[in-house]
C-alpha positions as CSV (number, residue, x, y, z in Angstrom):
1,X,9.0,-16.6,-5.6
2,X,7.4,-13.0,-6.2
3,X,4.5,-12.7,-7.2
4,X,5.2,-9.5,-9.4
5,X,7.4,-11.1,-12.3
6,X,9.3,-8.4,-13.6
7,X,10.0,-10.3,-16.4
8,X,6.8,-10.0,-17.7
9,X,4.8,-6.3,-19.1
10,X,2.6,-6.5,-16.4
11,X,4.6,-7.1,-13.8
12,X,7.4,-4.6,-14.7
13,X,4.7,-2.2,-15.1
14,X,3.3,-3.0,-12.0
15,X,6.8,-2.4,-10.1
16,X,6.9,0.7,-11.8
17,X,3.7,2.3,-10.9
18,X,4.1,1.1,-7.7
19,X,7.7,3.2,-7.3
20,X,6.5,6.1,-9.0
21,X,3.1,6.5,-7.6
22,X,2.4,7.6,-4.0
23,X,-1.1,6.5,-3.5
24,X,-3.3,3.6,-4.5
25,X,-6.5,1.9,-3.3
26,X,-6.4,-0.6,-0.5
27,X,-9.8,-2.3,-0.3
28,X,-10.3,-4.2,3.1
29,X,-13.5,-6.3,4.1
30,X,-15.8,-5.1,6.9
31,X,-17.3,-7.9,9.5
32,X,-20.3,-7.5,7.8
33,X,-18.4,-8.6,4.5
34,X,-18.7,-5.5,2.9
35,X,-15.4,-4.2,0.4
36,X,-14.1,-1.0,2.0
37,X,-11.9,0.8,-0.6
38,X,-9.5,3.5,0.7
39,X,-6.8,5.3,-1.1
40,X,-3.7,5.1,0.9
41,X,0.2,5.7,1.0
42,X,2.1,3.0,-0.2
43,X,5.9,1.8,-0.2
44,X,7.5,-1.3,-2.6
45,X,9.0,-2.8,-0.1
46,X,10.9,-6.1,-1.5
47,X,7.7,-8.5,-2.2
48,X,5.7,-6.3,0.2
49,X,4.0,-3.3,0.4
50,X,3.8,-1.4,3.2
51,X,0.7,1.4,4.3
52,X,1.1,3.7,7.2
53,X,-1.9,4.3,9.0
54,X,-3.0,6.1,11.9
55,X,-4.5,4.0,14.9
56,X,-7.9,3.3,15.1
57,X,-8.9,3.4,11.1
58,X,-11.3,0.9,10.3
59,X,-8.5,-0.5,7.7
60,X,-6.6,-2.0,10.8
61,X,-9.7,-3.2,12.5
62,X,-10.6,-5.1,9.3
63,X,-7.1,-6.6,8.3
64,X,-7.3,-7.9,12.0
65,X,-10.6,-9.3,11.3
66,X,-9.7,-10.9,7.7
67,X,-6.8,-10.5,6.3
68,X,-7.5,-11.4,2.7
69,X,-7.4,-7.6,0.7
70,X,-6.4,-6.0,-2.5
71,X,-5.0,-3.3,-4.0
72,X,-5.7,-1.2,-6.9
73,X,-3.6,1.0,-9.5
74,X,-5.7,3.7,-10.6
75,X,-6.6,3.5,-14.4
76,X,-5.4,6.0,-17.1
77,X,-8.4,8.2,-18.9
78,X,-9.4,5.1,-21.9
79,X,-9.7,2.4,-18.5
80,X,-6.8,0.9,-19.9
81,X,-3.1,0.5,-17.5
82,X,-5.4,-0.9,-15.0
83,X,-3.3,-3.8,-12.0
84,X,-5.0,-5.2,-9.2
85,X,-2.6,-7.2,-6.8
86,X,-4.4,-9.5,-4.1
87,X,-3.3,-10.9,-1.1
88,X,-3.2,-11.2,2.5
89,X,-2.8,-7.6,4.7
90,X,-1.3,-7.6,8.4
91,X,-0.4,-5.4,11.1
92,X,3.5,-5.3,11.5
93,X,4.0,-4.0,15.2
94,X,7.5,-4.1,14.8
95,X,7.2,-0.5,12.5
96,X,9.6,0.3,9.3
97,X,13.1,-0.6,8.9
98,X,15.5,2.3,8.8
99,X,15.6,1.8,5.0
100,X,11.8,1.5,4.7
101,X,11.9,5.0,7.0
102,X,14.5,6.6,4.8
103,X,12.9,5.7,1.4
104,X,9.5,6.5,2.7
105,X,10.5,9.9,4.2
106,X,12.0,10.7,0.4
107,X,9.3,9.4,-1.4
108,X,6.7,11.4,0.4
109,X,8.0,14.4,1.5
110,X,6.4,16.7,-0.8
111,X,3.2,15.0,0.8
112,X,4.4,15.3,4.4
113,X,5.4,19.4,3.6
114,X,1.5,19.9,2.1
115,X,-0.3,19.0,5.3
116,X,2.3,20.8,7.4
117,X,4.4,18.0,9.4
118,X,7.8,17.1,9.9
119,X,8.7,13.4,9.0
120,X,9.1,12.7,12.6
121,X,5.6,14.5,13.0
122,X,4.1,12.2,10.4
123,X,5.2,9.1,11.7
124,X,3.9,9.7,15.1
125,X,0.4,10.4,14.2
126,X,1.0,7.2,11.3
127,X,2.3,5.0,13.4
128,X,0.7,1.9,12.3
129,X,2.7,-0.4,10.1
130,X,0.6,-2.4,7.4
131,X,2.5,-5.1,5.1
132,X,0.5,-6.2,2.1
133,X,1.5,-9.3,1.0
134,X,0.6,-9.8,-2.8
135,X,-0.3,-13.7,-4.0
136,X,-1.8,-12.6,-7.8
137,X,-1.4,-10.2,-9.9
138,X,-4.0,-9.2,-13.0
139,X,-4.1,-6.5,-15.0
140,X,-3.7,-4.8,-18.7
């Protein structure tokens, strides 16, 4: 069972923002148990969602570490539209599907055509594959 019920406000809000929206706040926890926010890319992917990183960020040393993260839709100007999703965060060695590479390549191309790299350019220097899996869901 998902744990984004579309059925619901929040939850079909949630999937919303999270296909619109390009980037939203992953917060990791450093081994010293410290929350490390970081906005990031990020793709619905089925019940996942999946960040691109480049190797050696401290996001990947941290999801190695502990697992257990959470991430953070941005809140409109009254601190209102606000959903937090958290869960469990894990490096996926196996890389992006070919559909998660199309859609991802669409989604952020303007992005990819601002900092000056081809999608193929792009995915070698982000070429670590993050899969959030989400376990609640709160919000307004």
């Amino acid at each position: 069972m998902t744990v984004i019920d579309t059925s619901t406000a929040l939850g079909a809000r949630t999937t919303e923002r999270l296909d619109q929206e390009t980037v939203v706040w992953l917060t990791t926890v450093d081994p010293s148990g410290t929350p490390q926010p970081t906005p990031v890319g990020q793709l619905r992917s089925g019940d996942e969602i999946v960040i691109l990183s480049q190797p050696g960020k401290a996001k990947l040393r941290n999801a190695a570490a502990n697992p257990r993260a959470a991430i953070h839709l941005g809140l409109d100007q009254y601190g209102m539209d606000v959903q937090v999703l958290t869960g469990a965060l894990v490096l996926d060695p196996g890389g992006l599907t070919a559909d998660e590479r199309e859609r991802y390549d669409a989604k952020f191309a303007g992005a990819m055509a601002a900092i000056g790299l081809s999608p193929d350019e792009f995915h070698a220097a982000y070429s670590q594959v993050l899969r959030f899996t989400p376990e609640r869901l709160r919000g307004l």
